[in-house]
N, CA, C and O of each residue as an XYZ file, in Angstrom:
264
protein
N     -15.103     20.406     58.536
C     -15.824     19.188     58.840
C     -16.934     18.910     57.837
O     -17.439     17.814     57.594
N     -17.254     20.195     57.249
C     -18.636     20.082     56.531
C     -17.776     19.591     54.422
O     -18.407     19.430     53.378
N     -16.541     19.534     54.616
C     -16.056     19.447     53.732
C     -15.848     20.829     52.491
O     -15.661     20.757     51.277
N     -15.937     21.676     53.131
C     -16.017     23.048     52.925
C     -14.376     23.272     52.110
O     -13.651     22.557     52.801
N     -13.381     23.981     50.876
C     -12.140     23.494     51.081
C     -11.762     24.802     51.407
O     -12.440     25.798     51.156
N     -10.401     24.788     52.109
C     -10.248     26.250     52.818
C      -9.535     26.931     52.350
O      -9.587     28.160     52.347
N      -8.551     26.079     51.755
C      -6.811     26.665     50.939
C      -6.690     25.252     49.696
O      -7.127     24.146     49.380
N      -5.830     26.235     49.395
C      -4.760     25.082     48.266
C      -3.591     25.355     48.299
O      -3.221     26.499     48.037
N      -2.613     24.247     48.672
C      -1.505     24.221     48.810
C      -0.475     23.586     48.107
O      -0.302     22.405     48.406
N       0.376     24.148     47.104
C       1.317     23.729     45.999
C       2.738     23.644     46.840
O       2.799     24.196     47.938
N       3.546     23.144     46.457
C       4.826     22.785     46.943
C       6.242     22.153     46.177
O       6.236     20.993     45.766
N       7.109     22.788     46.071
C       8.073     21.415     44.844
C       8.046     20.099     45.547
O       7.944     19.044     44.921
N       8.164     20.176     47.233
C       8.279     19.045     47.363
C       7.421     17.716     47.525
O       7.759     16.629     47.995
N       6.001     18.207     46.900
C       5.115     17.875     46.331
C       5.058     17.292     45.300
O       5.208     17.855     44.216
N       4.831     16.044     45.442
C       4.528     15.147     43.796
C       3.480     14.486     43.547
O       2.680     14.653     42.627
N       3.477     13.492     44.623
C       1.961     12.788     44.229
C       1.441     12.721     46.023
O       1.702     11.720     46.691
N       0.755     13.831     46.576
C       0.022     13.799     47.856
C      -0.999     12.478     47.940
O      -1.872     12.173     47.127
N      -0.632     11.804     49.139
C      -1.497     11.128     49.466
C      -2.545     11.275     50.648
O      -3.700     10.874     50.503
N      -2.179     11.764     51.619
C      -3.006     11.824     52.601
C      -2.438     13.192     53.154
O      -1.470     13.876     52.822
N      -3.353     13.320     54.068
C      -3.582     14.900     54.916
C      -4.117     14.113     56.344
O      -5.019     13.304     56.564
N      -3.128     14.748     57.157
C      -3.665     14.345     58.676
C      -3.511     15.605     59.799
O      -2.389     16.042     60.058
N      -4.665     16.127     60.411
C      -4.248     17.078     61.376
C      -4.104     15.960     62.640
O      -4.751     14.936     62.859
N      -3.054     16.547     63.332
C      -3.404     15.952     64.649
C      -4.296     16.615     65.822
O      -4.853     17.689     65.597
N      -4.396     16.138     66.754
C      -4.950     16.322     67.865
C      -4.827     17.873     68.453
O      -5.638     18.731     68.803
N      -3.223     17.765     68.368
C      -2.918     19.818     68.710
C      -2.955     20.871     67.408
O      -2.731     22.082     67.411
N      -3.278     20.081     66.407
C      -3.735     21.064     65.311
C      -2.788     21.031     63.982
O      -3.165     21.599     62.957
N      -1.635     20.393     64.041
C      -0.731     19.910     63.196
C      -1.132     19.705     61.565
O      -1.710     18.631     61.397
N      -1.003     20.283     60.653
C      -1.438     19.739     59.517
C      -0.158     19.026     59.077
O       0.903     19.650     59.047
N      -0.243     17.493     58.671
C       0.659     16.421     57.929
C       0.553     16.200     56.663
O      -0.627     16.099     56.328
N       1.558     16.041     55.513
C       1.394     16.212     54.096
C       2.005     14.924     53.938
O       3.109     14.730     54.449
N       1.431     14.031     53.301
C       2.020     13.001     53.089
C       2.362     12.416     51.675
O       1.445     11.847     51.084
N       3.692     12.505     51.024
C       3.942     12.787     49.604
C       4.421     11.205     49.250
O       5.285     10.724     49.984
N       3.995     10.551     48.373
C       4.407      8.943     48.319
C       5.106      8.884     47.325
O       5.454      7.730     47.077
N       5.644      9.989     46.307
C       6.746      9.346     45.752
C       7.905     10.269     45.281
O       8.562     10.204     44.242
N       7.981     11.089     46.248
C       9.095     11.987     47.276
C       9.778     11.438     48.924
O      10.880     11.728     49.389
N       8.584     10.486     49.608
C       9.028      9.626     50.152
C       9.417     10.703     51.390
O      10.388     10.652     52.144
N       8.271     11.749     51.341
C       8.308     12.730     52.303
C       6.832     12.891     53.117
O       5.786     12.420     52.670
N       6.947     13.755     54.588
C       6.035     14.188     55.886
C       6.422     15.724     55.558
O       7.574     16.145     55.461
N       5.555     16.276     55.448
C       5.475     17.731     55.541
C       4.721     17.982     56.787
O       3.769     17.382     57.285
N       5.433     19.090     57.189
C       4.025     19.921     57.821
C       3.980     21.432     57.670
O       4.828     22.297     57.888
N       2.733     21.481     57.232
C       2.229     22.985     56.559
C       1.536     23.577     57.885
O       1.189     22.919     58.866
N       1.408     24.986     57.695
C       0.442     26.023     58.820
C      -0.829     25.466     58.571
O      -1.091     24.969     57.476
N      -1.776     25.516     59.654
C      -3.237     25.657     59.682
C      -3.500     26.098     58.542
O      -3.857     25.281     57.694
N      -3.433     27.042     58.308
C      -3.724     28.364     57.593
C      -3.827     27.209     55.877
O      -4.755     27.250     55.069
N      -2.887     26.534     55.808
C      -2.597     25.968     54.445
C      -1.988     26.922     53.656
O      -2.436     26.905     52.510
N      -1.112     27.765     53.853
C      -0.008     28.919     53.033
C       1.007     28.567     52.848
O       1.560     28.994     51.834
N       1.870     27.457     53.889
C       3.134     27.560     53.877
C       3.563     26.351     54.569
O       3.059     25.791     55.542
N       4.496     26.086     53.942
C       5.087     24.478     54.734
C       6.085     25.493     55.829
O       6.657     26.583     55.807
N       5.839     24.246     56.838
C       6.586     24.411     58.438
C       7.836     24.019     58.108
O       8.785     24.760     57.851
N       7.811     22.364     58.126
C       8.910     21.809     58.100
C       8.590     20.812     57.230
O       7.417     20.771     56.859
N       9.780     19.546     56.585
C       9.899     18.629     56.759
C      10.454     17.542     57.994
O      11.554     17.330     58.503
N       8.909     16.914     58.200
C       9.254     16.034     59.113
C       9.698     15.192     59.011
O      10.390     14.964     60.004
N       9.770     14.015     57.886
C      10.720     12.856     57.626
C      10.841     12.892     56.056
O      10.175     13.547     55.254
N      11.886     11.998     55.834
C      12.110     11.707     54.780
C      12.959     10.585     54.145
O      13.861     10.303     54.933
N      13.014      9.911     53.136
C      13.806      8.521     53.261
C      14.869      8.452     53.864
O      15.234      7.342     54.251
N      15.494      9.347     54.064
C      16.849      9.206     55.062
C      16.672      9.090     56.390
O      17.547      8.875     57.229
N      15.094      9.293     56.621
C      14.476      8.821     58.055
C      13.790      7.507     58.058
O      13.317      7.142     59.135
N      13.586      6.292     56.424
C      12.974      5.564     56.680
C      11.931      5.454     56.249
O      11.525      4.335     55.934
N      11.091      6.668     56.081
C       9.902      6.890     54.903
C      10.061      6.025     53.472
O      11.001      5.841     52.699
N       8.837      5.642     53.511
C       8.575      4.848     51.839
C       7.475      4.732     51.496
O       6.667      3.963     52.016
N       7.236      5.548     50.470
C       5.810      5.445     50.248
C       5.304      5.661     51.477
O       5.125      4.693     52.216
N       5.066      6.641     51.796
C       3.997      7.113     52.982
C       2.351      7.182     52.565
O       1.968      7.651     51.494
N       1.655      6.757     53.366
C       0.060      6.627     52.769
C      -0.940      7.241     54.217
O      -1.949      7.942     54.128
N      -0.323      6.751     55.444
C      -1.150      7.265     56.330
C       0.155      7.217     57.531
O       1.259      6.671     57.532
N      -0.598      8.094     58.542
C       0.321      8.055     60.482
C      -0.796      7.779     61.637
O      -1.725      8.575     61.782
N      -0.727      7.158     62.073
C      -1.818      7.345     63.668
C      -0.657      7.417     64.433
O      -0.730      7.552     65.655
């Protein structure tokens, strides 16, 4: 909160990150805009979880989620 940074997190499926969103239950969201991908990485920032979407879900240019 204090803007403190905790990790760094590299990825191939990483190209140009745009936004970072935790949710509410603690979720970290990676939002890649021209991979046209939703990641989600551990708390921790070590390791991607999953991919959550991706243009074959409709994603384009992703920039933000509420």
């Amino acid at each position: 909160m204090d803007g403190t940074l905790l990790s760094t997190f590299t990825d191939p499926d990483l190209k140009e990150p745009k936004s970072v969103h935790v949710t509410l239950s603690g979720q970290v969201l990676v939002f890649d805009f021209m991979f046209n991908t939703i990641l989600q990485i551990e708390g921790d920032g070590q390791r991607k979880q999953a991919t959550v979407a991706t243009s074959d879900n409709g994603v384009e240019y992703p920039l933000c989620l509420y």
